[in-house]
PDB file with one MODEL, atoms N, CA, C and O in Angstrom:
MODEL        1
ATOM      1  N   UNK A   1      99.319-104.751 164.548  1.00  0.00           N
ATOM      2  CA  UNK A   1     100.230-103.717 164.111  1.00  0.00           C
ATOM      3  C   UNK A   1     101.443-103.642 165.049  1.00  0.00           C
ATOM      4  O   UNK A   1     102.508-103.474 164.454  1.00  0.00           O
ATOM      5  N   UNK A   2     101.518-103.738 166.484  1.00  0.00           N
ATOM      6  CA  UNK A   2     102.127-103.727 167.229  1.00  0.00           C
ATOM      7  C   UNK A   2     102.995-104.932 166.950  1.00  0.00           C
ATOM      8  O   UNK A   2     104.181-104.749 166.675  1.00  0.00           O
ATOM      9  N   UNK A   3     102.689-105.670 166.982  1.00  0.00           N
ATOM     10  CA  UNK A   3     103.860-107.177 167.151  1.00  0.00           C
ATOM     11  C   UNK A   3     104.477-107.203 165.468  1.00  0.00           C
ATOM     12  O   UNK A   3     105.439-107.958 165.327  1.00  0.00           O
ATOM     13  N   UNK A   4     104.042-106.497 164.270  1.00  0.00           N
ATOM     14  CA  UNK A   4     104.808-106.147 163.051  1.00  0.00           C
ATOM     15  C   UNK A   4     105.969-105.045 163.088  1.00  0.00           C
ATOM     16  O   UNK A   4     106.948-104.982 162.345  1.00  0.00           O
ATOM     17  N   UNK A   5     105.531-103.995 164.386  1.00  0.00           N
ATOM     18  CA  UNK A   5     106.648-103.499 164.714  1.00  0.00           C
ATOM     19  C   UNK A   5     107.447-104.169 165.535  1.00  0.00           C
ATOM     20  O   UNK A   5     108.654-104.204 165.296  1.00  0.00           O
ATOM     21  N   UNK A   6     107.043-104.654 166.364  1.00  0.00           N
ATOM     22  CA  UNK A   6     108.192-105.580 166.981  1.00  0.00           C
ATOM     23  C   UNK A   6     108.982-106.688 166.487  1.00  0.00           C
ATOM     24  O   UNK A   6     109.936-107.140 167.119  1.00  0.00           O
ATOM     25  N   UNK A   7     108.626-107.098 165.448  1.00  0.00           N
ATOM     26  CA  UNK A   7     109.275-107.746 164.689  1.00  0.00           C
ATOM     27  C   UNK A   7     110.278-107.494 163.557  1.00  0.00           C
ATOM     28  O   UNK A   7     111.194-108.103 163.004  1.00  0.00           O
ATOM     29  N   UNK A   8     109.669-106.309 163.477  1.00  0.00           N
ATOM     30  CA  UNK A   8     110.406-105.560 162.336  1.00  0.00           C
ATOM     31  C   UNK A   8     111.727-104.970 162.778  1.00  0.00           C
ATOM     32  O   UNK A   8     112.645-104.729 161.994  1.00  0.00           O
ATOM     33  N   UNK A   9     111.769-104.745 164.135  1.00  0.00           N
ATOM     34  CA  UNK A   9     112.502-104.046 164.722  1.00  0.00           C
ATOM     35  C   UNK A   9     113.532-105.042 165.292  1.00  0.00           C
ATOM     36  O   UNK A   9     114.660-104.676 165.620  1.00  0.00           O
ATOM     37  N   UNK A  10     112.950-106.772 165.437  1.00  0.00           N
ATOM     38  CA  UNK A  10     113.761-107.383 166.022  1.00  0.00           C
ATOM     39  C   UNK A  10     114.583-107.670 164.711  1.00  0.00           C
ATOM     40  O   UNK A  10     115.777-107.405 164.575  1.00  0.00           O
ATOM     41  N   UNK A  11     114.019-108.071 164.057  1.00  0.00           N
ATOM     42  CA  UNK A  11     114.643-108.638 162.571  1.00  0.00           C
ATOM     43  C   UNK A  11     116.184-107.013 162.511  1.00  0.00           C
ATOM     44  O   UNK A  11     117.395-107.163 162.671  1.00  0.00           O
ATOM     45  N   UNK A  12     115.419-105.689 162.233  1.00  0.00           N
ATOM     46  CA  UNK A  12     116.459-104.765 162.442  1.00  0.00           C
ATOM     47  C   UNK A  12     117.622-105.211 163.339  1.00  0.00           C
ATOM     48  O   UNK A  12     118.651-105.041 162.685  1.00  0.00           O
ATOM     49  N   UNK A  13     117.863-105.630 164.362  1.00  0.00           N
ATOM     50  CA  UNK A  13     118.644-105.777 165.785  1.00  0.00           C
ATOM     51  C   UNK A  13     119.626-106.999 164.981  1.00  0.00           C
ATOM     52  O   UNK A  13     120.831-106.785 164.847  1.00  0.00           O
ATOM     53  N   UNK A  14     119.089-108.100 164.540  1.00  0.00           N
ATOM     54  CA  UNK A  14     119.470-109.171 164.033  1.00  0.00           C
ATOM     55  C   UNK A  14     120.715-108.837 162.657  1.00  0.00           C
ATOM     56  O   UNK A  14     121.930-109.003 162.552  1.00  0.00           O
ATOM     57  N   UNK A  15     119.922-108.441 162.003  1.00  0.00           N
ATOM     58  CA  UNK A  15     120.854-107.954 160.619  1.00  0.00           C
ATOM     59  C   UNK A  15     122.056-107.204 160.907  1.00  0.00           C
ATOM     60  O   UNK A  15     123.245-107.461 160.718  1.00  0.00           O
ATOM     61  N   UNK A  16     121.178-105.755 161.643  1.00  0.00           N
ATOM     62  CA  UNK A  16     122.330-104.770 161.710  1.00  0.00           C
ATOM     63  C   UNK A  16     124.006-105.752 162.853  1.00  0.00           C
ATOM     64  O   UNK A  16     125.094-105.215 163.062  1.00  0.00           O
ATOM     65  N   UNK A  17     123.725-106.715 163.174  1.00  0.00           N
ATOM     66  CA  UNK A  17     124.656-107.113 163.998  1.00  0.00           C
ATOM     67  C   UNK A  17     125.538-107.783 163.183  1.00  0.00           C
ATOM     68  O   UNK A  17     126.763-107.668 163.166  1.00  0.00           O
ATOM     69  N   UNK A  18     124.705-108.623 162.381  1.00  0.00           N
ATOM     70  CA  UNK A  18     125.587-109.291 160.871  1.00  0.00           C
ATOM     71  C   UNK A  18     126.501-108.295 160.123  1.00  0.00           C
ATOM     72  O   UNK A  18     127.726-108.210 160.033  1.00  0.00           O
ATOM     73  N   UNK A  19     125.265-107.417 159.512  1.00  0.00           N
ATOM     74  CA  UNK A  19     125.519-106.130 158.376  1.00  0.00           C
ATOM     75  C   UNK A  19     125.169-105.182 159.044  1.00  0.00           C
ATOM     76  O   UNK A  19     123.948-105.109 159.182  1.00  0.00           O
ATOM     77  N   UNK A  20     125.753-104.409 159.523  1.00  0.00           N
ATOM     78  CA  UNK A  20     126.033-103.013 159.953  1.00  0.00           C
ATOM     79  C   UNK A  20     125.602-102.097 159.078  1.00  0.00           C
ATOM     80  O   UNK A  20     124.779-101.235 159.386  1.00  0.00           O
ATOM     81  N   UNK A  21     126.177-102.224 157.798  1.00  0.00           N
ATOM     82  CA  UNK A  21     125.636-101.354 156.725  1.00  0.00           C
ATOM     83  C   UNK A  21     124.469-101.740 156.138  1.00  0.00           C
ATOM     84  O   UNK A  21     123.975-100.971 155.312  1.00  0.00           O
ATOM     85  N   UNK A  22     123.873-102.861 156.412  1.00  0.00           N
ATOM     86  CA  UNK A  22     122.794-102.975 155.184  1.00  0.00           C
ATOM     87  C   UNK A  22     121.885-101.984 154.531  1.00  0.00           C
ATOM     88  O   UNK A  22     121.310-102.260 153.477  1.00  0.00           O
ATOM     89  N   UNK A  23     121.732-100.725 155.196  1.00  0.00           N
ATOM     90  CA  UNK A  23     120.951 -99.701 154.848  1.00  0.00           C
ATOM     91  C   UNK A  23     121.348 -99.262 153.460  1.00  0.00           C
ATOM     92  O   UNK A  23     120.592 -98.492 152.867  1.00  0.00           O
ATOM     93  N   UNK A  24     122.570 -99.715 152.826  1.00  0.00           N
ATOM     94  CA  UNK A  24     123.726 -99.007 152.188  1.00  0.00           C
ATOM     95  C   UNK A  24     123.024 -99.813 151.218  1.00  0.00           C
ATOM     96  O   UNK A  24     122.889 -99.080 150.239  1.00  0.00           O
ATOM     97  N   UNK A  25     122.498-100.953 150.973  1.00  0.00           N
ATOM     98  CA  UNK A  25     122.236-102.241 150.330  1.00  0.00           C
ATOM     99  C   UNK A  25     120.334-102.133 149.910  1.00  0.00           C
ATOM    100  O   UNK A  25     119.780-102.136 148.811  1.00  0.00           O
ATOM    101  N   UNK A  26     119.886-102.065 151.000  1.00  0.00           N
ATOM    102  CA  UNK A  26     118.580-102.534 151.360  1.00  0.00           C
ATOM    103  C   UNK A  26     117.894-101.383 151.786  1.00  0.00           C
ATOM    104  O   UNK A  26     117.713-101.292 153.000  1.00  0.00           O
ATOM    105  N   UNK A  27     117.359-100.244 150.867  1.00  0.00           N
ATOM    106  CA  UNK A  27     116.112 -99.347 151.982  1.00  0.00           C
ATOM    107  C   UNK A  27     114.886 -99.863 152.692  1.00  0.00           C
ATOM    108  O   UNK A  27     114.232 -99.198 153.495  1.00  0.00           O
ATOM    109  N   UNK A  28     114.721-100.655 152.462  1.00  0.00           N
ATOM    110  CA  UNK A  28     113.550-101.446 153.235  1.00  0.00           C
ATOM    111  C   UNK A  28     114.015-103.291 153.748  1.00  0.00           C
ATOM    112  O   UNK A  28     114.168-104.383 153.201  1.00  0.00           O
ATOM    113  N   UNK A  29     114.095-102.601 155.303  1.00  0.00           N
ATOM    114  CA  UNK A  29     114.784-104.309 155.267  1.00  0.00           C
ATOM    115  C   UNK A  29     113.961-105.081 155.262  1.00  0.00           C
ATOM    116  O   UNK A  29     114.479-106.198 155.267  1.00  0.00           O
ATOM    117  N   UNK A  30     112.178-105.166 155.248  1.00  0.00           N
ATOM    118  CA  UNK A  30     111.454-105.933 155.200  1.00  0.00           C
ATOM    119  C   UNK A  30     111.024-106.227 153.382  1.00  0.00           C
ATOM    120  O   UNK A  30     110.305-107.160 153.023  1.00  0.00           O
ATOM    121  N   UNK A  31     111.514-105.431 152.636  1.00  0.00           N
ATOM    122  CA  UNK A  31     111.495-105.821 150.739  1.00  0.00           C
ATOM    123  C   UNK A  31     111.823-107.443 150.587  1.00  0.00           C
ATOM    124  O   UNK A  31     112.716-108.029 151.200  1.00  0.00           O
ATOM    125  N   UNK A  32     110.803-108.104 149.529  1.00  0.00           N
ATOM    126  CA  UNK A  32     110.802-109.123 149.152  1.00  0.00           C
ATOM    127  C   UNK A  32     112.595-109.607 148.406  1.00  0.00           C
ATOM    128  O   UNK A  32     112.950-110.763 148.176  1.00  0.00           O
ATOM    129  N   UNK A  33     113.151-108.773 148.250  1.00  0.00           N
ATOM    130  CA  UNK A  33     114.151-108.723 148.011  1.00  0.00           C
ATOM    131  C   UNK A  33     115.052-108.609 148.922  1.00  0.00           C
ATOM    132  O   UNK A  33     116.046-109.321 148.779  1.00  0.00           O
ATOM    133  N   UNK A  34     115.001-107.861 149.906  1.00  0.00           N
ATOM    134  CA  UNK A  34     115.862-108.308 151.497  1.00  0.00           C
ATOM    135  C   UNK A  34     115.796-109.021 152.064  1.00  0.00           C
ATOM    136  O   UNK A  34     116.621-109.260 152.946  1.00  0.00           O
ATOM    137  N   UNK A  35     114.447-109.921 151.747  1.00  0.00           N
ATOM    138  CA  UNK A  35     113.881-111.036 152.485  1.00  0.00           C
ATOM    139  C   UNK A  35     114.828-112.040 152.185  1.00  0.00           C
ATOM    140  O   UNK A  35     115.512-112.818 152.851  1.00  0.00           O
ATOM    141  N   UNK A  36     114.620-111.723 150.648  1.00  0.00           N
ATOM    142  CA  UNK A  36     115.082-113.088 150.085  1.00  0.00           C
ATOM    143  C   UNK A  36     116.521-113.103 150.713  1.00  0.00           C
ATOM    144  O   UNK A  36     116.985-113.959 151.466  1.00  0.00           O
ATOM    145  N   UNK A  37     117.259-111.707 150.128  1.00  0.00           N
ATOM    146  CA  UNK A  37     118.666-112.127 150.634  1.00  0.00           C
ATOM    147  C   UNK A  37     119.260-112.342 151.647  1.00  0.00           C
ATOM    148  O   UNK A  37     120.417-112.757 151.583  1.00  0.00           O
ATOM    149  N   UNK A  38     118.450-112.055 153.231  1.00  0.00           N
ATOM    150  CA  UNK A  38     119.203-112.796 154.644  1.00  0.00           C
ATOM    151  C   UNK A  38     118.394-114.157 155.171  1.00  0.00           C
ATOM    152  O   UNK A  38     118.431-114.642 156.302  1.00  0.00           O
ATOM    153  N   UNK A  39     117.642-114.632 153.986  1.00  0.00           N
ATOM    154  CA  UNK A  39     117.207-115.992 153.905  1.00  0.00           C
ATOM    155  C   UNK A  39     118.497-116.725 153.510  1.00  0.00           C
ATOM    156  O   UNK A  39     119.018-117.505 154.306  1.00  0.00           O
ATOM    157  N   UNK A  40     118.932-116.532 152.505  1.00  0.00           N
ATOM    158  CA  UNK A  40     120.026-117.042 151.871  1.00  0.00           C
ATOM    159  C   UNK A  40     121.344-116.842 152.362  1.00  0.00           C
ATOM    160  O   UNK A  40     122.155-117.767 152.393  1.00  0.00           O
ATOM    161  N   UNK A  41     121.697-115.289 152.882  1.00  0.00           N
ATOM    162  CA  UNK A  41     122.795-115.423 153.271  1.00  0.00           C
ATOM    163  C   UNK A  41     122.613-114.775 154.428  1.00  0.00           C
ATOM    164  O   UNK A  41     122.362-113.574 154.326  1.00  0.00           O
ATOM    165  N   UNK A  42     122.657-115.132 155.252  1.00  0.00           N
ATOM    166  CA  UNK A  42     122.132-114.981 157.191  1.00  0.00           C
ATOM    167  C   UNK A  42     123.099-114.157 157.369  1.00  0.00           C
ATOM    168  O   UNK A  42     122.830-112.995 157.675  1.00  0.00           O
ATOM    169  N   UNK A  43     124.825-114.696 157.175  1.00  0.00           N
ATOM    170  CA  UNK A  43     125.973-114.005 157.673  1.00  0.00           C
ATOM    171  C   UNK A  43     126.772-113.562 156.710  1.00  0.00           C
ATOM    172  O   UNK A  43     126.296-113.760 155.592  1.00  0.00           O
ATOM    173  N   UNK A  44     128.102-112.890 156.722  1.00  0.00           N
ATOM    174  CA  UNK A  44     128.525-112.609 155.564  1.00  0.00           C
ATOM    175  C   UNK A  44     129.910-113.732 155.340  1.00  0.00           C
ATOM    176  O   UNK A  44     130.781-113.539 154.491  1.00  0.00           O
ATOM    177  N   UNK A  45     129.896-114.450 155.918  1.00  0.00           N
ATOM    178  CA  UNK A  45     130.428-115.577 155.597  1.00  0.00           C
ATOM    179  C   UNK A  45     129.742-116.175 154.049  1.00  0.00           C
ATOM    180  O   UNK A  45     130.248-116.172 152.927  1.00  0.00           O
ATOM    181  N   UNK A  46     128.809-116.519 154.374  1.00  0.00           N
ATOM    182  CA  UNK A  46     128.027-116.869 153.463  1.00  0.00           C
ATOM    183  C   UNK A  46     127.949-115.739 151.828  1.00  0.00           C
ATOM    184  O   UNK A  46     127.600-116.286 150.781  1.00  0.00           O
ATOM    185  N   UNK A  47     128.199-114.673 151.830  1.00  0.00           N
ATOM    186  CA  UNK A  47     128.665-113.732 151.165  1.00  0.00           C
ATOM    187  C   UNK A  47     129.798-113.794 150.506  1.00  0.00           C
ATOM    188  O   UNK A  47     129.828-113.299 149.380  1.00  0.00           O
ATOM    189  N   UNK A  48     130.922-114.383 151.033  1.00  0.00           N
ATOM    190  CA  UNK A  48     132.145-114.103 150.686  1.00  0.00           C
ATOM    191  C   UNK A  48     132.130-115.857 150.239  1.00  0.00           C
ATOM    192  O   UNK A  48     133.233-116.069 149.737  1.00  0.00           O
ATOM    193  N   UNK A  49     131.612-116.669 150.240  1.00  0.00           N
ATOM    194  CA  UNK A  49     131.896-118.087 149.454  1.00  0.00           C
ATOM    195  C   UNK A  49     131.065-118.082 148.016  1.00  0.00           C
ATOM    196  O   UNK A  49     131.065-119.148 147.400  1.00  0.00           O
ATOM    197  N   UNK A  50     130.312-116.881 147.405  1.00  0.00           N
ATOM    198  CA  UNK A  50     129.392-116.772 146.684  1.00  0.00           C
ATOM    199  C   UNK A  50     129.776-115.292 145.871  1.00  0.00           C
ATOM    200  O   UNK A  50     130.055-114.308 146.556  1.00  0.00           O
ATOM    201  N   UNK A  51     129.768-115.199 144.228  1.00  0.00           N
ATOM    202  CA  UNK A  51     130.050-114.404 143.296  1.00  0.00           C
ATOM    203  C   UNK A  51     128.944-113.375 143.198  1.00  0.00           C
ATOM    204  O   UNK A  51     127.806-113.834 143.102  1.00  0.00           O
ATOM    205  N   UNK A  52     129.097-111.965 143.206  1.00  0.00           N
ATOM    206  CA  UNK A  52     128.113-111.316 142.855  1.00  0.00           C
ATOM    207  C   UNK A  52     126.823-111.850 142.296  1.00  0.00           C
ATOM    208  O   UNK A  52     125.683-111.805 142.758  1.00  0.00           O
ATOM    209  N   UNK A  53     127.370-112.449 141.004  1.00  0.00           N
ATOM    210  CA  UNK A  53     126.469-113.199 140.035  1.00  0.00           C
ATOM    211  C   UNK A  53     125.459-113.799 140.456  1.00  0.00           C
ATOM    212  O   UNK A  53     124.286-113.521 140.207  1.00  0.00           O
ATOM    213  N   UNK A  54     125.943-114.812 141.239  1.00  0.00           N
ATOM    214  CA  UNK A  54     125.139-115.938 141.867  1.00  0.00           C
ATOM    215  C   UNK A  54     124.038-115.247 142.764  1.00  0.00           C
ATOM    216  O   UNK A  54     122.871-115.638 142.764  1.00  0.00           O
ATOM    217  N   UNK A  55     124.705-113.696 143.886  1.00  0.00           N
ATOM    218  CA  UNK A  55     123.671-113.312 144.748  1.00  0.00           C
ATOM    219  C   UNK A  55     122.439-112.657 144.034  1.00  0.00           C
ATOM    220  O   UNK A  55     121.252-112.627 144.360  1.00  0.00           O
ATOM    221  N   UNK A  56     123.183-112.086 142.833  1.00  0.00           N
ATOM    222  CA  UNK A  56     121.724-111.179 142.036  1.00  0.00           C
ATOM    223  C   UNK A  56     120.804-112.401 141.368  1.00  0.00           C
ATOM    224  O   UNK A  56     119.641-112.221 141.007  1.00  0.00           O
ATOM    225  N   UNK A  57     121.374-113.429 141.281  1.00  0.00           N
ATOM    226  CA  UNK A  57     120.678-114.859 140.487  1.00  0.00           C
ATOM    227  C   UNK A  57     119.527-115.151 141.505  1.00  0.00           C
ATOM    228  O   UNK A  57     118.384-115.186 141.049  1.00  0.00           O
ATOM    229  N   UNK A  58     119.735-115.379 142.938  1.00  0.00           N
ATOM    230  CA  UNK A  58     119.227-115.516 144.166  1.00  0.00           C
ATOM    231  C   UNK A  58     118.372-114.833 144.626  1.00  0.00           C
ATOM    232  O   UNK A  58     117.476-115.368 145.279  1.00  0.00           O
ATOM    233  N   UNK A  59     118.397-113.277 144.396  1.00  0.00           N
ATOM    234  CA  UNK A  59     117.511-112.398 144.520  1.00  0.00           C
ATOM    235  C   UNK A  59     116.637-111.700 143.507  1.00  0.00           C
ATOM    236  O   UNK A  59     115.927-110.731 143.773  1.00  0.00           O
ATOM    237  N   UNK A  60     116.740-112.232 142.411  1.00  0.00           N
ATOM    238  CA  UNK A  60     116.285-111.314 140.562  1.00  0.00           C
ATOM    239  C   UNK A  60     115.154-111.443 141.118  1.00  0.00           C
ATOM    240  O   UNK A  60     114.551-110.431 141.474  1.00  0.00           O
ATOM    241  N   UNK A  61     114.427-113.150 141.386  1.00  0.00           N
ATOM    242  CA  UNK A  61     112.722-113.155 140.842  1.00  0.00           C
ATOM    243  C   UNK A  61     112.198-112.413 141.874  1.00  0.00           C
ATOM    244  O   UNK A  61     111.172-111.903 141.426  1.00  0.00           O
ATOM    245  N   UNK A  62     112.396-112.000 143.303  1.00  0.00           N
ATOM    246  CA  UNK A  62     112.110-111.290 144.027  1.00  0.00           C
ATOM    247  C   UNK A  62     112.187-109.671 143.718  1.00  0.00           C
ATOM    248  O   UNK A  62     111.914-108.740 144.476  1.00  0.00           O
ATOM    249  N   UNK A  63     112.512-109.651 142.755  1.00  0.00           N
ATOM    250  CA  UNK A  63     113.039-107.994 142.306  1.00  0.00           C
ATOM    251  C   UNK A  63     111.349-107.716 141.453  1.00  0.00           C
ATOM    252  O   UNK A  63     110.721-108.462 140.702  1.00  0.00           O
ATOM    253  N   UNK A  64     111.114-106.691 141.839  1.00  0.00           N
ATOM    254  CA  UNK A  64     110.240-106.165 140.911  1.00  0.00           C
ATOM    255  C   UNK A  64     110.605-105.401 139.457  1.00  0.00           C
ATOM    256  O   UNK A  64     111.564-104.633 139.535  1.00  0.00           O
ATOM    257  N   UNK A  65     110.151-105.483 138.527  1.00  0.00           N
ATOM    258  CA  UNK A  65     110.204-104.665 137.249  1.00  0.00           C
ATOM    259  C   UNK A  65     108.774-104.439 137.611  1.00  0.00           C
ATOM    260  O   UNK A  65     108.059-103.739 136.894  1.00  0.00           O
TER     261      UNK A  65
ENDMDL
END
């Protein structure tokens, strides 16, 4: 349990330095769906070479219905 918080927290440290806002984006930054998306796009470089479209394409099957 301990080293899931510490990880969770490092992963937090990591993002928020990228995305500042991600909270704005992501309520759970550990969601199969947040996962997916700083798998894919680490920085926001990577954001800005890529269409909305494409990021929700990237993240759908990870989306729950």
């Amino acid at each position: 349990m301990k080293s899931n918080v510490m990880n969770k927290n490092q992963l937090h440290s990591q993002i928020a330095h990228s995305y500042p806002s991600y909270r704005k984006f992501f309520a759970l930054i550990d969601a199969k769906s947040a996962l997916c998306f700083w798998e894919n796009y680490p920085s926001p470089e990577h954001v800005k070479e890529t269409s909305p479209e494409k990021i929700y394409e990237t993240i759908k099957p990870s989306i729950r219905r």
